[in-house]
gemmi code that builds the backbone of each chain (N, CA, C; Angstrom):
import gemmi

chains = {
    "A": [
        ("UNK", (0.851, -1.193, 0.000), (0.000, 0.000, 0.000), (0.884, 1.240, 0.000)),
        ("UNK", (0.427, 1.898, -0.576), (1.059, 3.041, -1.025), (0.750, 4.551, 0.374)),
        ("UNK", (1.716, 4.721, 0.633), (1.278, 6.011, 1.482), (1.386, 7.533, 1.455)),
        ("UNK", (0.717, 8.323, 1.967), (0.578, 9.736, 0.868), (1.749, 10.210, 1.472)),
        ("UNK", (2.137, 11.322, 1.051), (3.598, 11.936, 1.191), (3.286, 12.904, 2.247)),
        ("UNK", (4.132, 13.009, 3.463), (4.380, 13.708, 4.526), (3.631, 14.889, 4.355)),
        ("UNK", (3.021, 15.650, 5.254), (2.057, 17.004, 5.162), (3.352, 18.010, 6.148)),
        ("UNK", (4.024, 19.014, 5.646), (4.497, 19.844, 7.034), (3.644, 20.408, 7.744)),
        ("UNK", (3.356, 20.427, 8.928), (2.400, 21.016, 9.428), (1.955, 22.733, 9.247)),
        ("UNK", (3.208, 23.230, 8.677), (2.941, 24.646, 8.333), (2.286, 24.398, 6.803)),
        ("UNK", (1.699, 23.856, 6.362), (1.065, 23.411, 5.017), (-0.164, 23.006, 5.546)),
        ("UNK", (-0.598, 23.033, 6.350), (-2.100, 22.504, 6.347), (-2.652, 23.800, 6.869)),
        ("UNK", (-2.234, 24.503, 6.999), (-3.597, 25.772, 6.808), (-4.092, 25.820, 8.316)),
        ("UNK", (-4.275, 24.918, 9.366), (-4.531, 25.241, 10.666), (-3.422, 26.466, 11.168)),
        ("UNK", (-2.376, 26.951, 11.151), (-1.855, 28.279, 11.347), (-2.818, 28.947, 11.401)),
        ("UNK", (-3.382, 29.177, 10.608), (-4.105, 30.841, 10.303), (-5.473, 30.638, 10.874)),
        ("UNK", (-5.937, 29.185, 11.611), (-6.990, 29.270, 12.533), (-7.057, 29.715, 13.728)),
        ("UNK", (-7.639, 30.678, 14.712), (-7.623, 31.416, 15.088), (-7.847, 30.957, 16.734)),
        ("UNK", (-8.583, 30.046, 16.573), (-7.700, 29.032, 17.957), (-6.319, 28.306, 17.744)),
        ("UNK", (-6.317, 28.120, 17.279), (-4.055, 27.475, 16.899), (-3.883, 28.881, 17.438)),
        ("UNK", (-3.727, 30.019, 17.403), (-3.612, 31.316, 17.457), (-3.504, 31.578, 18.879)),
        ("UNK", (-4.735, 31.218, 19.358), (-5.010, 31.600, 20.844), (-4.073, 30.446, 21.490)),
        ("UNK", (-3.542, 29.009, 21.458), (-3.229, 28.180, 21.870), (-1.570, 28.188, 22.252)),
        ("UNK", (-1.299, 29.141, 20.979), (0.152, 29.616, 20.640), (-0.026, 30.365, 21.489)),
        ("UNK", (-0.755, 31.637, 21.825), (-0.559, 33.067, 22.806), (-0.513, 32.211, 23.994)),
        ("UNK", (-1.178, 31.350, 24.038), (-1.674, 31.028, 25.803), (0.039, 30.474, 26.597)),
        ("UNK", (0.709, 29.506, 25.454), (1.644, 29.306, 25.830), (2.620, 30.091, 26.042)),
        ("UNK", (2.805, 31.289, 24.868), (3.952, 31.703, 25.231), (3.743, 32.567, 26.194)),
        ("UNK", (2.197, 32.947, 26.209), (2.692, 33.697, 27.530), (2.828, 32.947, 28.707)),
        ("UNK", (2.379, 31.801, 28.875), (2.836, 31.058, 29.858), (4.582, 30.872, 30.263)),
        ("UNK", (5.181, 30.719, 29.032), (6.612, 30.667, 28.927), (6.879, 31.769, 29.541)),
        ("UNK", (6.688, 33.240, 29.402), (7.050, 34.478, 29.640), (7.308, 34.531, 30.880)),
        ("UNK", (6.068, 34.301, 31.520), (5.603, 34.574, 32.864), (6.532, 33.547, 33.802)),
        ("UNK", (6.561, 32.390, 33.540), (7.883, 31.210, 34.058), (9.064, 31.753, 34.548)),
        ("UNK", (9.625, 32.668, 33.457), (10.989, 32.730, 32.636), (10.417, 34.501, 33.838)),
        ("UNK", (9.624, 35.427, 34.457), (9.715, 36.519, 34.772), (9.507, 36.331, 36.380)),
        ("UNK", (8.545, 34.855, 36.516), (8.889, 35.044, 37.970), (9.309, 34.715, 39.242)),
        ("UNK", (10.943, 34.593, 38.481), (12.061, 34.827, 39.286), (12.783, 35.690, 40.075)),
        ("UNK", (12.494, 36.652, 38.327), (12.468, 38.179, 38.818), (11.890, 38.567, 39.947)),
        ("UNK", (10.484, 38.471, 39.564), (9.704, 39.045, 40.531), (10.147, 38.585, 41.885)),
        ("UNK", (10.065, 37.578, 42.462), (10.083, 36.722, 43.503), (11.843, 37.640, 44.217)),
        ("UNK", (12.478, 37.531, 43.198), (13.863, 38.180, 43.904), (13.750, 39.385, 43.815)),
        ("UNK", (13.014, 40.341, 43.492), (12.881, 41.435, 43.459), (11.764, 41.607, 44.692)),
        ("UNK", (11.316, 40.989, 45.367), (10.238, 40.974, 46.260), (11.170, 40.383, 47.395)),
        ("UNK", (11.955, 39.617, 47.196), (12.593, 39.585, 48.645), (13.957, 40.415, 49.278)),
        ("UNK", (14.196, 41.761, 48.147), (14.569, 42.236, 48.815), (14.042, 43.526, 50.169)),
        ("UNK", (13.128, 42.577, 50.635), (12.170, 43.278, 51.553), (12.971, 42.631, 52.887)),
        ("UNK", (13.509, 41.888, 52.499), (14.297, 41.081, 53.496), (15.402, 41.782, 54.602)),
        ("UNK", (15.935, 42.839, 53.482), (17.016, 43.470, 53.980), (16.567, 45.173, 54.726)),
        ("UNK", (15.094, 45.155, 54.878), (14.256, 46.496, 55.226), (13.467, 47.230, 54.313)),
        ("UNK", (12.683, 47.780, 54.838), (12.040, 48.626, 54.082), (12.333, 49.821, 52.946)),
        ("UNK", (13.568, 49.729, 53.268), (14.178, 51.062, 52.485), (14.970, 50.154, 51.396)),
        ("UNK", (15.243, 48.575, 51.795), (15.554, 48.188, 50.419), (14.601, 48.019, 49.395)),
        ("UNK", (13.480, 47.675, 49.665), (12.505, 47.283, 48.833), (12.336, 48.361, 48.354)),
        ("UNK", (12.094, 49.949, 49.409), (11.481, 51.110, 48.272), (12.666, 51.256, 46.861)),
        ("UNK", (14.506, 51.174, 47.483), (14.950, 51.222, 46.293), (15.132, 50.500, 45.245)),
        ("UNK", (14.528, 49.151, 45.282), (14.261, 48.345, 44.613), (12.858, 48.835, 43.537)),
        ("UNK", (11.749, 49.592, 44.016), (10.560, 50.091, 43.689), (11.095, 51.447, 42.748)),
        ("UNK", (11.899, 51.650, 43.596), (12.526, 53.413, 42.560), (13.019, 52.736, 40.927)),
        ("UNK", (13.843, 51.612, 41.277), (14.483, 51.148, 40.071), (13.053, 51.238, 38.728)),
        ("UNK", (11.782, 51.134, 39.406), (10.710, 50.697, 38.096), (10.377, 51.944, 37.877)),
        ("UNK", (10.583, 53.046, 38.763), (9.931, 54.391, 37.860), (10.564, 54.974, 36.973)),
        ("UNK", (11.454, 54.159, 35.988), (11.564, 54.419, 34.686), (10.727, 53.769, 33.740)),
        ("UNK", (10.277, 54.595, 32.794), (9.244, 54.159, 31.266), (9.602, 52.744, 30.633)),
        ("UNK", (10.666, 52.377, 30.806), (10.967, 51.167, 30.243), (10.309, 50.021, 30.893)),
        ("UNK", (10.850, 50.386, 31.983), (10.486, 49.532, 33.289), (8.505, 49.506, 33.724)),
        ("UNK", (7.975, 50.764, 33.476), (6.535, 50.949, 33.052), (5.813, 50.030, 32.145)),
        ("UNK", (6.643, 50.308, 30.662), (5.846, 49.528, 29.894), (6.072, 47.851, 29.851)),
        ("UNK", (7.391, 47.351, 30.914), (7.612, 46.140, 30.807), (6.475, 45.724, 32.077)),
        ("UNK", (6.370, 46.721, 33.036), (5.523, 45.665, 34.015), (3.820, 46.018, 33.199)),
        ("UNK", (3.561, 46.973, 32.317), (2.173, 47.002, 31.610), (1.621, 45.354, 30.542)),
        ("UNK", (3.065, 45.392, 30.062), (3.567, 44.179, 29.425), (3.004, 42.629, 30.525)),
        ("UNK", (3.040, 43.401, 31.212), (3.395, 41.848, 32.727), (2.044, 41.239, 32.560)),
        ("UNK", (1.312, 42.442, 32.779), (-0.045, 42.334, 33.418), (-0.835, 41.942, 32.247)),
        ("UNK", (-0.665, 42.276, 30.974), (-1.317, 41.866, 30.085), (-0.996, 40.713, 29.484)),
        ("UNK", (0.047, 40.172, 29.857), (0.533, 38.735, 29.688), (-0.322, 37.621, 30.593)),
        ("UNK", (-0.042, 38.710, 31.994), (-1.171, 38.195, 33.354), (-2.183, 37.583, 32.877)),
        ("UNK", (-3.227, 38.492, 32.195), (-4.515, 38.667, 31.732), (-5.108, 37.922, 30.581)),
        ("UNK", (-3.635, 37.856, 29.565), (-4.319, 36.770, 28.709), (-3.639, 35.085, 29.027)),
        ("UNK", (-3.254, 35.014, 30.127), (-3.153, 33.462, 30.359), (-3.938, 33.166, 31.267)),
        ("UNK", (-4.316, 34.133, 32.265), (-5.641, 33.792, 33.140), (-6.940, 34.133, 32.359)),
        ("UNK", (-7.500, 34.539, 31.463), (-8.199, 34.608, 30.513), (-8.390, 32.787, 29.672)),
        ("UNK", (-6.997, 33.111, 28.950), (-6.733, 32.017, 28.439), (-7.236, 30.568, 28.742)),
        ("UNK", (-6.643, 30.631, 30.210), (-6.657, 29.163, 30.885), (-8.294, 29.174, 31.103)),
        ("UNK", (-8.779, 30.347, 31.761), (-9.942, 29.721, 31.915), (-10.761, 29.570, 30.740)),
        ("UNK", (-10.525, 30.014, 29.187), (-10.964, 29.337, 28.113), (-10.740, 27.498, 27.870)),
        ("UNK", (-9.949, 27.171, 28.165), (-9.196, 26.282, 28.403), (-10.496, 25.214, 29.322)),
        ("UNK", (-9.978, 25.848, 30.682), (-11.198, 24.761, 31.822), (-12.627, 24.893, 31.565)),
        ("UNK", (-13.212, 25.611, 30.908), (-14.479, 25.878, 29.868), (-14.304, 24.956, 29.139)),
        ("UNK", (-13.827, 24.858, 28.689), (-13.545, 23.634, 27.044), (-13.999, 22.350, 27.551)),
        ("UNK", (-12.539, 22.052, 28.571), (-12.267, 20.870, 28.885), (-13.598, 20.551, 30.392)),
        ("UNK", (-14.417, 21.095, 30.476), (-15.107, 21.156, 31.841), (-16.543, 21.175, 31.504)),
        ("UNK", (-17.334, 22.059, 31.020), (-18.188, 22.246, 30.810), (-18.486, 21.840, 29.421)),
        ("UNK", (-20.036, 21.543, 29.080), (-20.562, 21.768, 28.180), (-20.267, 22.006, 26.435)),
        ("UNK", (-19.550, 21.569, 25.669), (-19.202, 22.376, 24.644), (-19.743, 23.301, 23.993)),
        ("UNK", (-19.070, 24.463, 23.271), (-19.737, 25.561, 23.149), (-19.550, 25.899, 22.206)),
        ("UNK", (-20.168, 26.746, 20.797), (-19.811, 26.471, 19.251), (-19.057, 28.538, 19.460)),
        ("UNK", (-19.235, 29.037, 20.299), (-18.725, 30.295, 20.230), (-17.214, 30.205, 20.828)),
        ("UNK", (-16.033, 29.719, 20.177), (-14.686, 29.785, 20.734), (-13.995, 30.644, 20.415)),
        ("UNK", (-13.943, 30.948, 19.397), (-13.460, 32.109, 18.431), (-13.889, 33.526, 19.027)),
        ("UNK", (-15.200, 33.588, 19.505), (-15.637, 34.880, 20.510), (-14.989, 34.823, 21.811)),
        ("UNK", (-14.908, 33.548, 22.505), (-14.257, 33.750, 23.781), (-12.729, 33.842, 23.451)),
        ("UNK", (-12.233, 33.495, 22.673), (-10.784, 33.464, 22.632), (-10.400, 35.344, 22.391)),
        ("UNK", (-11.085, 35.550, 21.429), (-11.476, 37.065, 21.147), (-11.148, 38.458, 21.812)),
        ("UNK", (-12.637, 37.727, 23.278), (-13.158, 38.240, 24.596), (-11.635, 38.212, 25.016)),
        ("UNK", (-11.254, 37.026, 26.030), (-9.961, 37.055, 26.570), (-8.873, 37.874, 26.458)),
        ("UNK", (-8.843, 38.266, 24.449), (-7.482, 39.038, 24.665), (-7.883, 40.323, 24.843)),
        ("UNK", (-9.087, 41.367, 24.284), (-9.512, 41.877, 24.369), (-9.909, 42.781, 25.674)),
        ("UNK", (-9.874, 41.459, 26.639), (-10.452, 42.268, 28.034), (-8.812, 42.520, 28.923)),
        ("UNK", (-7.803, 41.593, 28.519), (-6.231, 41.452, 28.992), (-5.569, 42.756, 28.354)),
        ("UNK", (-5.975, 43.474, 27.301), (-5.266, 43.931, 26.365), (-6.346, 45.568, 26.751)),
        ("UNK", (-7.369, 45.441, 27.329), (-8.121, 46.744, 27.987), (-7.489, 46.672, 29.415)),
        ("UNK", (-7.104, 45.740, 30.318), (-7.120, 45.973, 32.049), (-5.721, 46.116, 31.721)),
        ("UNK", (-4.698, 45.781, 30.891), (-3.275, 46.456, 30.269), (-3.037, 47.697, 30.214)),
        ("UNK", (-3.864, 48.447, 29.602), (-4.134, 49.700, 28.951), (-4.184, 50.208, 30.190)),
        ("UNK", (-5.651, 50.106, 30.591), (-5.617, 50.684, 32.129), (-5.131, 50.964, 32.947)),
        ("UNK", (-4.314, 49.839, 33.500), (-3.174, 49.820, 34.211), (-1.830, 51.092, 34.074)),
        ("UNK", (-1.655, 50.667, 32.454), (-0.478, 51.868, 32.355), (-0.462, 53.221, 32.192)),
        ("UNK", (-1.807, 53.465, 32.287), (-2.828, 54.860, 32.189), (-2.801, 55.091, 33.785)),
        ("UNK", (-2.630, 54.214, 34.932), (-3.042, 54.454, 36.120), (-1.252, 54.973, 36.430)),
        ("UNK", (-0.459, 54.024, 35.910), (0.653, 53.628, 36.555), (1.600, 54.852, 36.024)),
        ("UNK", (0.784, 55.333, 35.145), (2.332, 56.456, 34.166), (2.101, 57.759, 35.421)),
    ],
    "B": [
        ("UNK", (2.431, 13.842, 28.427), (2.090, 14.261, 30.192), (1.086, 12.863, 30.891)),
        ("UNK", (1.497, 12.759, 32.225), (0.970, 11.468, 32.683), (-0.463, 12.408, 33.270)),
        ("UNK", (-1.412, 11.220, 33.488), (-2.637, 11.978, 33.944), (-2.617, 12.352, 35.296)),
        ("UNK", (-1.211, 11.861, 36.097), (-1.005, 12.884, 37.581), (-0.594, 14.103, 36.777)),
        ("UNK", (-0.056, 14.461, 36.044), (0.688, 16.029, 35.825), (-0.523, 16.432, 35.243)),
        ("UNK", (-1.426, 15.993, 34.702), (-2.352, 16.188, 33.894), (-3.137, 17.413, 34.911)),
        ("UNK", (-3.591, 16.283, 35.948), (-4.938, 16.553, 36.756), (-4.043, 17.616, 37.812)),
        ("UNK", (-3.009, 17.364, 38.318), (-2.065, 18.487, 38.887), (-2.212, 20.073, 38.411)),
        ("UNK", (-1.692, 20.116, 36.966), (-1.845, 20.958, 36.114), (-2.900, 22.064, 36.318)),
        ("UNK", (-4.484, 21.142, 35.929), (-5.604, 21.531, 36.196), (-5.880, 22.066, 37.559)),
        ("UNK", (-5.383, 21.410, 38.431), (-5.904, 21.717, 39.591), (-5.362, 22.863, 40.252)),
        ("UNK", (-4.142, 23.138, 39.672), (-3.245, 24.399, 40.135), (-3.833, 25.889, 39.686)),
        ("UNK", (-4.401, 25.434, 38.413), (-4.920, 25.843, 37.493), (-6.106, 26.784, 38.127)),
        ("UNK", (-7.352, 25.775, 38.619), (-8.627, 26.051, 39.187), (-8.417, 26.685, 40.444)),
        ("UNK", (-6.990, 26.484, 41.227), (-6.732, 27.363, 42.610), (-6.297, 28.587, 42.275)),
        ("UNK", (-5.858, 28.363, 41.365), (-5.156, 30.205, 40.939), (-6.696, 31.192, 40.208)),
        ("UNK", (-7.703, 30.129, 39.597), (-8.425, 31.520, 39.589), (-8.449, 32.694, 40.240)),
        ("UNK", (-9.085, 32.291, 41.407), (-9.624, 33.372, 42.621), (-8.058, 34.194, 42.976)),
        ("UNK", (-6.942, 33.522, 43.001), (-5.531, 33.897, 43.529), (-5.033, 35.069, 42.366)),
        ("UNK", (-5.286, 34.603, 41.165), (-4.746, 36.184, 39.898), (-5.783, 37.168, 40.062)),
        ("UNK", (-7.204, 36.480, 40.051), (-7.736, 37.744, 40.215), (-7.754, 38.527, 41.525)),
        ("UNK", (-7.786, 38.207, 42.465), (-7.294, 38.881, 43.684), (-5.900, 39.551, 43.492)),
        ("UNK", (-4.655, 38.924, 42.808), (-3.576, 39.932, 42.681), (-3.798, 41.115, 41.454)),
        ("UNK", (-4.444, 40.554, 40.423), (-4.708, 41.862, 39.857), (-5.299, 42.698, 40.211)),
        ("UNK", (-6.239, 42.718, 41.220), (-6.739, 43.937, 41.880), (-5.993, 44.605, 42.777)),
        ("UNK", (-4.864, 43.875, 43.412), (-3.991, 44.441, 44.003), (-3.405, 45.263, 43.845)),
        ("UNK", (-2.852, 44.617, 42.734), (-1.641, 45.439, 41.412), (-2.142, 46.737, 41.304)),
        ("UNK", (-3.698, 46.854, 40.790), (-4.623, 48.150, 40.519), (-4.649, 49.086, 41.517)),
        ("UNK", (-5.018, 48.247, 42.820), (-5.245, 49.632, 44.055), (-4.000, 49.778, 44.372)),
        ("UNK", (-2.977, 49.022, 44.417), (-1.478, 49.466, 44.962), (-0.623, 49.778, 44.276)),
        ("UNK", (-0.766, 50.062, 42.793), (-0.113, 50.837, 41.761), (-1.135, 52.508, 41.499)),
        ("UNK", (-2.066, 52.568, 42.242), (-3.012, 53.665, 41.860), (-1.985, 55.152, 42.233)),
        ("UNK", (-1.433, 55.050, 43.482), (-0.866, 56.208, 44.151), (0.460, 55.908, 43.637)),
        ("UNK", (1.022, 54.923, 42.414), (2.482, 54.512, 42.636), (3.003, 53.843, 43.974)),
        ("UNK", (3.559, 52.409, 43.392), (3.903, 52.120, 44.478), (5.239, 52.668, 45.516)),
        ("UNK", (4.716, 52.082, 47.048), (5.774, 52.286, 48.147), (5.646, 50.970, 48.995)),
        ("UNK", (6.886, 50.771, 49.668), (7.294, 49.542, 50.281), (6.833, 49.915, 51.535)),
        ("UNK", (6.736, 51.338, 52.153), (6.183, 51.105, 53.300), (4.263, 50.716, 52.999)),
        ("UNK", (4.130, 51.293, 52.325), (2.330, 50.699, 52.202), (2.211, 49.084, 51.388)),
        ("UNK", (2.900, 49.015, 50.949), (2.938, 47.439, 50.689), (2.767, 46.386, 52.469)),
        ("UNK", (4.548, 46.825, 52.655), (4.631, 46.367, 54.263), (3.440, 46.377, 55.335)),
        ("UNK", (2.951, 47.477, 54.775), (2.197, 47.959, 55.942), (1.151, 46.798, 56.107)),
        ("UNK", (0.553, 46.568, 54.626), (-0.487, 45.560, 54.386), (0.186, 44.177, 54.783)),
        ("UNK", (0.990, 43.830, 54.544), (1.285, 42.536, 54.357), (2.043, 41.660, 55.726)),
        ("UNK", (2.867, 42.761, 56.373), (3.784, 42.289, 57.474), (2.791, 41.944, 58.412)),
        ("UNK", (3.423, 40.185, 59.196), (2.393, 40.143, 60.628), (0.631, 39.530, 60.138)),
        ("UNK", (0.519, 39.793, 58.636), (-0.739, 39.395, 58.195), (-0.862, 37.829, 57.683)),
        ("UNK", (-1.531, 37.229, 58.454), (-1.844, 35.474, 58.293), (-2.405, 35.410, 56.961)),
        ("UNK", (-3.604, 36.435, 56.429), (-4.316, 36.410, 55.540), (-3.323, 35.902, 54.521)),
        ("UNK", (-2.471, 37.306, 54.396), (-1.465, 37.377, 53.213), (-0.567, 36.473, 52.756)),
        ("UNK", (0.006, 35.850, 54.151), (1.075, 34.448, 54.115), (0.321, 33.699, 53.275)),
        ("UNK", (-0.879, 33.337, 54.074), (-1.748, 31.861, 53.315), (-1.849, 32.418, 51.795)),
        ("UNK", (-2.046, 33.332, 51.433), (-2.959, 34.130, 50.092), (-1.686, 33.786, 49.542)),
        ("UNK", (-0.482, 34.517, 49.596), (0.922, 34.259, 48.641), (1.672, 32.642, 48.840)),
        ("UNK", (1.415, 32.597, 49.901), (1.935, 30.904, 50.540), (0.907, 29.677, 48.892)),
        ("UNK", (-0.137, 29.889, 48.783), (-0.775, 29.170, 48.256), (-0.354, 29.617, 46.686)),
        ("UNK", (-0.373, 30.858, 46.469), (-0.054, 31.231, 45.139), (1.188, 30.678, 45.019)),
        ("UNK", (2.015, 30.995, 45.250), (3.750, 30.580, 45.296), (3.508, 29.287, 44.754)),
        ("UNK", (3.170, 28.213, 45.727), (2.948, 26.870, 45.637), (2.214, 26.409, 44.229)),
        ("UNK", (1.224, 27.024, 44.375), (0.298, 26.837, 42.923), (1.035, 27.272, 41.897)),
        ("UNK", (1.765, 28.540, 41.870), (2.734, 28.608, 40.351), (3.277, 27.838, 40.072)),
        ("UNK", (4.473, 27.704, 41.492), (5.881, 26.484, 40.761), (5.274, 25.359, 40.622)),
        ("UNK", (3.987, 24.941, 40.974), (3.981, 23.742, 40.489), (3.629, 23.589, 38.774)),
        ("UNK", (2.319, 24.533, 38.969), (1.947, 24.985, 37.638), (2.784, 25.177, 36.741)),
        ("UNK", (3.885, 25.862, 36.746), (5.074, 26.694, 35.966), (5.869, 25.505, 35.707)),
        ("UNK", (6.297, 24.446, 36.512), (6.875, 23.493, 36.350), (6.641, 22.395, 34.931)),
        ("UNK", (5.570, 22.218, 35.248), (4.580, 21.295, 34.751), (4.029, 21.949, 33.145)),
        ("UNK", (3.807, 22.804, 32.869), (3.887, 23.891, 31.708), (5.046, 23.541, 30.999)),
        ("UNK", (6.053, 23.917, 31.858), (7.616, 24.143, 31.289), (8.118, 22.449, 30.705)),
        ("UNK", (7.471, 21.808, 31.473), (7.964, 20.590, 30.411), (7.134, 20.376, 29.757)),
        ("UNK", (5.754, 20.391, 29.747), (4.725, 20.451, 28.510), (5.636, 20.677, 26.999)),
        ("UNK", (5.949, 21.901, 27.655), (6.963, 23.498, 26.472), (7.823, 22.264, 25.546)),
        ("UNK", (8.916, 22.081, 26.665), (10.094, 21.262, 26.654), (9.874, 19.795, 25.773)),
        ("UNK", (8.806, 19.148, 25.941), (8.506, 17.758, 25.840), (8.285, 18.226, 23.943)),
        ("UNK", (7.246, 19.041, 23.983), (6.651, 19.064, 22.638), (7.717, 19.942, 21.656)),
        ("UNK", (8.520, 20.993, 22.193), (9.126, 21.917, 21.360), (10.878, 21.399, 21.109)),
        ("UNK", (11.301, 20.536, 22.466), (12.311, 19.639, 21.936), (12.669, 18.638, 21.993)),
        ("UNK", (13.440, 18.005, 21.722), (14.220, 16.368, 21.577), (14.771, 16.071, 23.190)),
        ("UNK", (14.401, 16.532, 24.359), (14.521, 15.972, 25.276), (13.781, 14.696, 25.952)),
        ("UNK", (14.687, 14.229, 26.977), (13.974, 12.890, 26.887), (13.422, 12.668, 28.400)),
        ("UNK", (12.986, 11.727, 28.500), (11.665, 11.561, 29.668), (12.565, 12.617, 31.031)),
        ("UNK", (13.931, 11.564, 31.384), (14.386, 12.087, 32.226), (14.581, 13.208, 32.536)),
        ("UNK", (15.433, 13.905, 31.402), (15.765, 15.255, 31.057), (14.635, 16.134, 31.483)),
        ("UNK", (13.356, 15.766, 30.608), (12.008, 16.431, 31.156), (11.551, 16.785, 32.757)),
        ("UNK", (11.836, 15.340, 33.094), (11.455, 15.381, 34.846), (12.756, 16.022, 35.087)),
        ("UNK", (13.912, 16.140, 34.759), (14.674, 17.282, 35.554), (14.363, 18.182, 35.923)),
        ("UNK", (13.860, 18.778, 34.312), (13.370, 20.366, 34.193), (12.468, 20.581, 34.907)),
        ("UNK", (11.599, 19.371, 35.084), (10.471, 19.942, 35.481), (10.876, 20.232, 37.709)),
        ("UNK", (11.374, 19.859, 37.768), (11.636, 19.254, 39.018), (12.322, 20.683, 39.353)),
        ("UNK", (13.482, 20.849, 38.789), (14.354, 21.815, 39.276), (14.083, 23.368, 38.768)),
        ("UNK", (13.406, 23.439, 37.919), (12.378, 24.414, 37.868), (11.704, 24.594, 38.480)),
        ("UNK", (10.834, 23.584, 39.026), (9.470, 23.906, 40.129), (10.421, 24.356, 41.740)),
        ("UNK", (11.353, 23.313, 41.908), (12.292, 23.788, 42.986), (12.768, 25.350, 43.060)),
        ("UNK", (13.031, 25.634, 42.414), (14.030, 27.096, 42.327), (12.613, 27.959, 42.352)),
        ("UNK", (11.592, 28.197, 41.821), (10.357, 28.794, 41.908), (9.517, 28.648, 43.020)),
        ("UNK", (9.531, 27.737, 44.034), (8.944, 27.360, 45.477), (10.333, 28.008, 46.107)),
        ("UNK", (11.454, 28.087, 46.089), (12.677, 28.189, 47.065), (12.659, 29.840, 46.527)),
        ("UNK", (12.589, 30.646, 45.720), (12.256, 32.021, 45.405), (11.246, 32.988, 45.762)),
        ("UNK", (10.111, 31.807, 45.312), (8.752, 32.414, 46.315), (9.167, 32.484, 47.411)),
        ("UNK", (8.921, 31.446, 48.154), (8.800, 31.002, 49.496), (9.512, 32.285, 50.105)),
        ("UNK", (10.916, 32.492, 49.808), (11.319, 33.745, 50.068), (10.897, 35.091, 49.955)),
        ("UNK", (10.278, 35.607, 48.912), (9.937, 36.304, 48.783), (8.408, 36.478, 50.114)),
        ("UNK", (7.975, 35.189, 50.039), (6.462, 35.321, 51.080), (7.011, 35.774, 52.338)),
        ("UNK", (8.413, 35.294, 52.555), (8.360, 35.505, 53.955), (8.908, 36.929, 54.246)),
        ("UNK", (9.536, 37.318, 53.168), (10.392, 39.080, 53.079), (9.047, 39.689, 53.351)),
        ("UNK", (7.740, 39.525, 52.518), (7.139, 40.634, 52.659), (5.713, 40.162, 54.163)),
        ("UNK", (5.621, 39.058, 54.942), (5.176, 38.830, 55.920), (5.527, 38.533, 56.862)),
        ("UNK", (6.942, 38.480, 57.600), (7.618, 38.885, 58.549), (7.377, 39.862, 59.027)),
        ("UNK", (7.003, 39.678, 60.390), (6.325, 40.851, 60.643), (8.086, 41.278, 61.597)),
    ],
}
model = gemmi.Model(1)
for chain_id, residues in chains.items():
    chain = gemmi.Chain(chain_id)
    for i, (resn, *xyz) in enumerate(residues, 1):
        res = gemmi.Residue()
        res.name, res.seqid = resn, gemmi.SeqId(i, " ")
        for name, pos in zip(("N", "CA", "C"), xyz):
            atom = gemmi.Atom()
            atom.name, atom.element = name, gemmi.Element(name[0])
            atom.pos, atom.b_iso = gemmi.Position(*pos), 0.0
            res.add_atom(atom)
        chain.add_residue(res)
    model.add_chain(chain)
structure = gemmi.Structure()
structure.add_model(model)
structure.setup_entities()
């Protein structure tokens, strides 16, 4: 028997479906967030050494860079807790023919409490 | 993934709801005035609430984060079972031994 010739997976056209899309975001921001909170965690214990270390630890972020990376944070935050709970919806409840709207919703509402945030924070 | 990391996964998963959204509101009211370490402290030092609240988050990431990270690892490279449970292991370690620190810097009273 004859067998059909290998498909690359970048050839079948699921790329440009828009859950593959959301599945890709969910991870990497999962990766992100892994890979940031270390940071955080060591940047939070220098509370260890007093109060006045932590504030100069806090001074270090009131630069713009440092602004738009923790705006960055939160909207990473937002679409993997978004995300995931698209995710335990799926796998939990009911199936639902609107995924493409919730996947949508998720980044949408991560990518507004983002905004917000750096509107509060500037 | 075995169906312990599976259901692990999930379950870290379903505890962190209530736990992100409670820190993102945090983030919101305690970034509103710009933050300070004495009003952080103020909230947090001496507070049981807070230990348990970050004590549980901490725990729930690295495990979560762990368990992700070889998901990552398993599917994106040529590593092998062991290699995997390294990562996953000594990743989740260094992320519980970071937290953990961090919980106790900012609830020490």
């Amino acid at each position: 028997m004859k067998h059909p010739a290998p498909v690359r997976p970048s050839a079948t056209g699921h790329r440009r479906n828009t859950l593959w899309l959301a599945a890709v975001v969910h991870r990497l921001s999962g990766l992100a967030l892994a890979l940031f909170l270390p940071l955080h965690f060591l940047f939070l214990g220098a509370a260890l050494n007093g109060e006045a270390a932590l504030q100069n630890a806090i001074l270090w972020t009131e630069n713009p860079l440092a602004k738009i990376a923790e705006a960055a944070l939160v909207f990473l935050l937002g679409l993997h807790f978004l995300g995931g709970l698209r995710v335990l919806v799926i796998e939990t409840l009911a199936w639902r023919d609107n995924q493409k709207q919730m996947a949508a919703a998720a980044a949408t509402v991560a990518a507004v409490a983002a905004f917000i945030f750096f509107i509060r924070a500037l | 993934m075995s169906l312990r990391l599976y259901a692990l996964q999930r379950m870290t998963a379903a505890l962190m709801i209530p736990l992100i959204a409670g820190h993102l509101m945090v983030i919101f009211y305690a970034t509103h005035n710009g933050l300070a370490a004495a009003e952080i402290l103020s909230r947090t030092r001496g507070s049981l609430f807070w230990a348990a609240f970050y004590g549980a988050f901490v725990g729930a990431a690295a495990i979560h984060a762990a368990i992700g990270l070889r998901s990552v690892a398993s599917d994106w490279t040529r590593l092998k079972p062991g290699a995997l449970n390294g990562l996953m292991w000594g990743a989740g370690a260094i992320l519980l031994a970071l937290g953990t620190g961090a919980v106790i810097a900012v609830v020490m009273p």
